[in-house]
C-alpha positions in Angstrom: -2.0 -35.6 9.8 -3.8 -32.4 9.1 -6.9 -32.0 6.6 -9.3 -29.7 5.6 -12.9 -30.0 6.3 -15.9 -27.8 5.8 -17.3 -25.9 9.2 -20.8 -24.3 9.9 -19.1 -20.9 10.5 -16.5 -20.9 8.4 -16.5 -22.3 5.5 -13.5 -25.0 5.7 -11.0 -25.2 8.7 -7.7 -27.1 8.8 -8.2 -30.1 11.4 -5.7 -32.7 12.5 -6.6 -36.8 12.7 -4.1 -37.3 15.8 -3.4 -36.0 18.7 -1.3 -33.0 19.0 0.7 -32.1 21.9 1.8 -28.3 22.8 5.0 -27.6 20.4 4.5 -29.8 18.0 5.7 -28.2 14.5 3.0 -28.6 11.9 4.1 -27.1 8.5 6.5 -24.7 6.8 4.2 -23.4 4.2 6.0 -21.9 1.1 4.9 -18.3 0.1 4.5 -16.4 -3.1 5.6 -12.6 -1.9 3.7 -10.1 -3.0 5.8 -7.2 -4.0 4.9 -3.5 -2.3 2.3 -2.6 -5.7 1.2 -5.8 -5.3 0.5 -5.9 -1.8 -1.4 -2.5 -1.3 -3.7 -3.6 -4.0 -4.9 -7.0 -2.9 -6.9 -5.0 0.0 -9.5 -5.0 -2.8 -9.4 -8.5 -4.0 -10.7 -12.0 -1.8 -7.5 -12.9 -1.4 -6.9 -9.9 1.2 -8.5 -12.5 3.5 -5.5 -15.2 2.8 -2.3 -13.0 3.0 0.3 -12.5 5.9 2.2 -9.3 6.2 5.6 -10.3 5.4 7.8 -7.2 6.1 5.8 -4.0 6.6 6.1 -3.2 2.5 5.2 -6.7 1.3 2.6 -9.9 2.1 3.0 -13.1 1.4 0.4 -15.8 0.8 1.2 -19.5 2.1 0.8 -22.1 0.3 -0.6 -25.5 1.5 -2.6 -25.1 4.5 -1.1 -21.9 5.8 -3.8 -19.6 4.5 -6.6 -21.7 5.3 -6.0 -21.9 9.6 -9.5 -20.2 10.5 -8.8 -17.2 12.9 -9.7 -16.9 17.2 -8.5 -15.1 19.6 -8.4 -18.5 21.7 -6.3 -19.8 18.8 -4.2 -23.3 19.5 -1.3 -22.6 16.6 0.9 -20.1 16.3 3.2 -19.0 12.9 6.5 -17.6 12.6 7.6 -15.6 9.5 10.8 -16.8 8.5 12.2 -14.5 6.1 15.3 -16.8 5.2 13.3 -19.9 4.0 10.7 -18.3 2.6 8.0 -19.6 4.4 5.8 -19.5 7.5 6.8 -22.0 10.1 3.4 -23.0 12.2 3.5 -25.1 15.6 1.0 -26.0 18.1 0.4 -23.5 21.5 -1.0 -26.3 24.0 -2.4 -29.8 23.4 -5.2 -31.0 20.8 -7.2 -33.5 20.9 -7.8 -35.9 17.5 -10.3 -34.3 15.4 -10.0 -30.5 17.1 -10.0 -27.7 14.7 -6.7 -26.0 14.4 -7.0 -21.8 14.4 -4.6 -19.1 14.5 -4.9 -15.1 15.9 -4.9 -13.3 12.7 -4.1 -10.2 15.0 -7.2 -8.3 13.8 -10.8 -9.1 13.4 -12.2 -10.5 10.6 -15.2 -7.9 10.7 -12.0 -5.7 9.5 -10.6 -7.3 7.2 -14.0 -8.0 6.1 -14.8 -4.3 6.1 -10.9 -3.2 4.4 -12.0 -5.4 1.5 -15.5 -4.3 0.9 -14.4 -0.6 1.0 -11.7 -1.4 -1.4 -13.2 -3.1 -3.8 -12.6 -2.1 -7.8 -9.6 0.1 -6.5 -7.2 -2.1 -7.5 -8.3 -1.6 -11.0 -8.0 2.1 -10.8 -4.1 1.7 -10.5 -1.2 1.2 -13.6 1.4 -0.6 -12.7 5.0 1.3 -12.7 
């Protein structure tokens, strides 16, 4: 069973109570898709830090613990966008031991998507909807 608890350096990490062996399918977390406006505007909002691109046009953000997995390049999960459920599959890359810290490779630093959020903040709000 996975559960959340908070870390040092991040804030709160997803963690799992058993052992986990390499393969092992974790969740299919449901998304809410962000439409193209929607998308290009949450650069400038927290939640830029939660969202998955989706299809080059639109994001996605997951629901249940798919947008909490803390981000490393060494990361022990990976995540398949599956466009026909609506939802993003994640499994286990290689063995975890009980109480191990699951992470994902966000496929960019966080220092960027740090940076993209800072330098667009309050431009969403300089946009009307058409």
């Amino acid at each position: 069973m996975l559960f959340l608890k908070k870390t040092k350096k991040f804030g709160r990490g997803v963690y799992t109570d058993t052992e986990l062996k390499a393969g092992d399918f974790l969740e299919a977390s449901p998304v809410v898709i962000l439409d193209a406006w929607e998308s290009k505007r949450v650069v400038a909002t927290i939640l830029n830090n939660y969202v998955f691109e989706w299809d080059g046009q639109r994001s996605a953000l997951a629901l249940g613990l798919g947008s909490i997995f803390n981000h490393s390049k060494n990361e022990n999960v990976t995540y398949i966008i599956n466009h026909q459920n609506k939802t993003i599959d994640f499994r286990t890359t290689r063995d975890i031991k009980k109480g191990g810290q699951l992470f994902v490779d966000y496929g960019y630093s966080v220092r960027e998507a740090v940076r993209a959020t800072q330098e667009n903040k309050g431009s969403a709000q300089a946009y009307e909807r058409k």
